[in-house]
PyMOL commands that place a pseudoatom at each C-alpha (Angstrom):
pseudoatom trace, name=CA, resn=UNK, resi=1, chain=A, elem=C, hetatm=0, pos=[116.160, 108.527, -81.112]
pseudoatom trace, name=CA, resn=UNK, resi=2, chain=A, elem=C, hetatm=0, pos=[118.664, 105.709, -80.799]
pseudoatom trace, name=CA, resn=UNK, resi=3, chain=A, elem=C, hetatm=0, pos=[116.311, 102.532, -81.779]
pseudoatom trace, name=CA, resn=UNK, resi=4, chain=A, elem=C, hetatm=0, pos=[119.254, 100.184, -80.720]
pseudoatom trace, name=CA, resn=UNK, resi=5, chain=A, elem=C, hetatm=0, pos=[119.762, 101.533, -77.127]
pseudoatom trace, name=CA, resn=UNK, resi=6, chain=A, elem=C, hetatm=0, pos=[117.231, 99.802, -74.930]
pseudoatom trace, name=CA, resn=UNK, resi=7, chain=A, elem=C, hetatm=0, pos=[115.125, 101.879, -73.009]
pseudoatom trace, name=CA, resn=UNK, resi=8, chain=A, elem=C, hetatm=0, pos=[114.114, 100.969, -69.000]
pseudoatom trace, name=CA, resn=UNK, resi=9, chain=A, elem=C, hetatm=0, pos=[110.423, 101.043, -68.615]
pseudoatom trace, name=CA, resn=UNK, resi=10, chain=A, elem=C, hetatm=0, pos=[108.533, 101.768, -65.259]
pseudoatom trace, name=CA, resn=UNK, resi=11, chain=A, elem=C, hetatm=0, pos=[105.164, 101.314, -63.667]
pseudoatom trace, name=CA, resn=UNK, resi=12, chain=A, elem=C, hetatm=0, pos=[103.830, 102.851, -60.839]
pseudoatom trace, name=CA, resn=UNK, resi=13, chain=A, elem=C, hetatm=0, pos=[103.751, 101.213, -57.485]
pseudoatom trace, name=CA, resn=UNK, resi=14, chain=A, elem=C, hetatm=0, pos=[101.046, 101.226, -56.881]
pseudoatom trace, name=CA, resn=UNK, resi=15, chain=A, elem=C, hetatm=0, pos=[99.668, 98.986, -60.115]
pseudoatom trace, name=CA, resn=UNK, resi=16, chain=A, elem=C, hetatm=0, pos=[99.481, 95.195, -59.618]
pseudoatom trace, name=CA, resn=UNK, resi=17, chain=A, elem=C, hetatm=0, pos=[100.026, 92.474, -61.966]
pseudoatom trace, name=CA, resn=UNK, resi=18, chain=A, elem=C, hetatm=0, pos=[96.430, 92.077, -62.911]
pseudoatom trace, name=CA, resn=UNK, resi=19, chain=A, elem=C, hetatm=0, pos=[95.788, 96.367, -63.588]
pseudoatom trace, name=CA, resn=UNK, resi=20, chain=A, elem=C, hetatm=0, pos=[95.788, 97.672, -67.220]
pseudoatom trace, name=CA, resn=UNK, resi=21, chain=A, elem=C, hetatm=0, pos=[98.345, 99.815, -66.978]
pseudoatom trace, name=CA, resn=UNK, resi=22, chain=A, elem=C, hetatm=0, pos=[100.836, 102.004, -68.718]
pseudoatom trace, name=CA, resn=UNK, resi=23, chain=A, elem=C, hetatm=0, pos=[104.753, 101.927, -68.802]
pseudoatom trace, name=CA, resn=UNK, resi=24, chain=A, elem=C, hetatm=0, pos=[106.815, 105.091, -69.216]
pseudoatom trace, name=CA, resn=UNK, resi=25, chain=A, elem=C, hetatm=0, pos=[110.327, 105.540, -69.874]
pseudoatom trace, name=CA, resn=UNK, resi=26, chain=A, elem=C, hetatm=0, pos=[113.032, 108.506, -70.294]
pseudoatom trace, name=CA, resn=UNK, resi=27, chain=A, elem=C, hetatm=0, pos=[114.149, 108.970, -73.631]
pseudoatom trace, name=CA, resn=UNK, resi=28, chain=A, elem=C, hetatm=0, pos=[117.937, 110.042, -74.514]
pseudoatom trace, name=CA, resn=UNK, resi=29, chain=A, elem=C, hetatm=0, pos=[116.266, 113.723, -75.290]
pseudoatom trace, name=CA, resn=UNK, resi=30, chain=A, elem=C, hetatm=0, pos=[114.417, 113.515, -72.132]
pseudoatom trace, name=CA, resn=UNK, resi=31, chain=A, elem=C, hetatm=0, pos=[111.265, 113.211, -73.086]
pseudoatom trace, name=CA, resn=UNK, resi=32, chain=A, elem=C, hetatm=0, pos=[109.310, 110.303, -72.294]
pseudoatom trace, name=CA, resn=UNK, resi=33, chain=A, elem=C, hetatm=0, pos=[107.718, 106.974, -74.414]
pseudoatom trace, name=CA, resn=UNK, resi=34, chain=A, elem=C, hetatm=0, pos=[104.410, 106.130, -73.043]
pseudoatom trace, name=CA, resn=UNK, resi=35, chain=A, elem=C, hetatm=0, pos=[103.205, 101.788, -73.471]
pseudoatom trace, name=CA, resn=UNK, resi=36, chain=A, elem=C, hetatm=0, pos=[100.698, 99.866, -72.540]
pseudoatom trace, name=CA, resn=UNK, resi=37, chain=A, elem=C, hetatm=0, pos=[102.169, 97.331, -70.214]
pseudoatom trace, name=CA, resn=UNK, resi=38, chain=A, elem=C, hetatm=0, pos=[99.716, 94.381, -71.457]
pseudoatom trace, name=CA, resn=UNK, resi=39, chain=A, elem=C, hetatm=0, pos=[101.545, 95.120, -75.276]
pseudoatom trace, name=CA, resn=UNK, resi=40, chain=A, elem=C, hetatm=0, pos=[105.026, 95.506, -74.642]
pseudoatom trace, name=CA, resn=UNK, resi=41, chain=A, elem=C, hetatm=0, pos=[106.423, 95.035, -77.695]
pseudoatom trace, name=CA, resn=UNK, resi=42, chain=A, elem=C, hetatm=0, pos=[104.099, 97.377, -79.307]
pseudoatom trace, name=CA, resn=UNK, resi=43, chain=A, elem=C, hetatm=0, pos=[104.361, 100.672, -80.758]
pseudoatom trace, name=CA, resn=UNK, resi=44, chain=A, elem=C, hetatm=0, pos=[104.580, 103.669, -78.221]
pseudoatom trace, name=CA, resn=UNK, resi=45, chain=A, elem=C, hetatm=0, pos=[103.864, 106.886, -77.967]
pseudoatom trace, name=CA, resn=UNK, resi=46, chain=A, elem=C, hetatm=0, pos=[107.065, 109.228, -77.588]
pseudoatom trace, name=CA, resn=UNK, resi=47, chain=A, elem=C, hetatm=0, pos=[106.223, 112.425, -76.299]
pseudoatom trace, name=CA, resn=UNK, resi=48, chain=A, elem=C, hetatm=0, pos=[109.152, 115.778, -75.960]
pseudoatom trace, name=CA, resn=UNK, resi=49, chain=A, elem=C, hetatm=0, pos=[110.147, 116.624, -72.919]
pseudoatom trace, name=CA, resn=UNK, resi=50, chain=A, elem=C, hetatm=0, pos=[108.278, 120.108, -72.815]
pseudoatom trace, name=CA, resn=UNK, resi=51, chain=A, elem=C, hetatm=0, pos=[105.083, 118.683, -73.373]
pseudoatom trace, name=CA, resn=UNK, resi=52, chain=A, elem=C, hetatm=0, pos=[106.023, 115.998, -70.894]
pseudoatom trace, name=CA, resn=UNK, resi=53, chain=A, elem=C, hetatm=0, pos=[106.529, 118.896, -68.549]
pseudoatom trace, name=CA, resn=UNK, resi=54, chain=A, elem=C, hetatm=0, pos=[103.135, 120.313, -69.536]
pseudoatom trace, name=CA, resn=UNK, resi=55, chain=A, elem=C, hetatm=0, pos=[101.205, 117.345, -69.179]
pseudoatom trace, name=CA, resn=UNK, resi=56, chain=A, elem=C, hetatm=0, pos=[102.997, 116.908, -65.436]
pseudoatom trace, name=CA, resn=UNK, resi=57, chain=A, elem=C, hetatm=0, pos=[101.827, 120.280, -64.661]
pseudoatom trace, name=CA, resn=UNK, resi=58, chain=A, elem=C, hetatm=0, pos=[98.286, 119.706, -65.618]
pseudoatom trace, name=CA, resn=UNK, resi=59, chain=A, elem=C, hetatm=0, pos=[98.102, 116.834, -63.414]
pseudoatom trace, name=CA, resn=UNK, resi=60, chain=A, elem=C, hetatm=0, pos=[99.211, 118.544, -60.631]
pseudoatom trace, name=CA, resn=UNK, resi=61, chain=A, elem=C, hetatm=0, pos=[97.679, 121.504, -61.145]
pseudoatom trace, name=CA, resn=UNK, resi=62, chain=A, elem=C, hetatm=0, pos=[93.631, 119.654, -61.924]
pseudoatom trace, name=CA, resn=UNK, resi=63, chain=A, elem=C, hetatm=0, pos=[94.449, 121.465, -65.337]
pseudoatom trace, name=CA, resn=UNK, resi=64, chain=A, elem=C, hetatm=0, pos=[92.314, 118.575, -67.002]
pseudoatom trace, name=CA, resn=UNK, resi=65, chain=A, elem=C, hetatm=0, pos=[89.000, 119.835, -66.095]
for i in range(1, 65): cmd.bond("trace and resi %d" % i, "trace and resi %d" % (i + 1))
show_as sticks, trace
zoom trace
């Protein structure tokens, strides 16, 4: 991954200012980098783009259980 390019985080809509929450953004490879949004300048978690597909599926699918 390109360290230098700088990568566009998002939060869901439906957080607040005040929530714990966590940030996500698309990586070059498309996979996705996972942050907590009270530590932004913290390590992340990076994650491929398969098993970001996987874990989406799971959600969807109550495939947590």
């Amino acid at each position: 991954m390109d360290r230098s390019a700088p990568l566009t985080w998002r939060k869901s809509i439906r957080s607040t200012s005040n929530d714990n929450c966590v940030e996500v953004a698309i990586l070059p490879d498309r996979g996705r980098a996972i942050r907590d949004s009270k530590k932004p300048g913290a390590a992340f978690l990076r994650s491929s783009g398969e098993a970001w597909q996987h874990f989406i599926r799971g959600l969807k699918t109550d495939g947590f259980r």
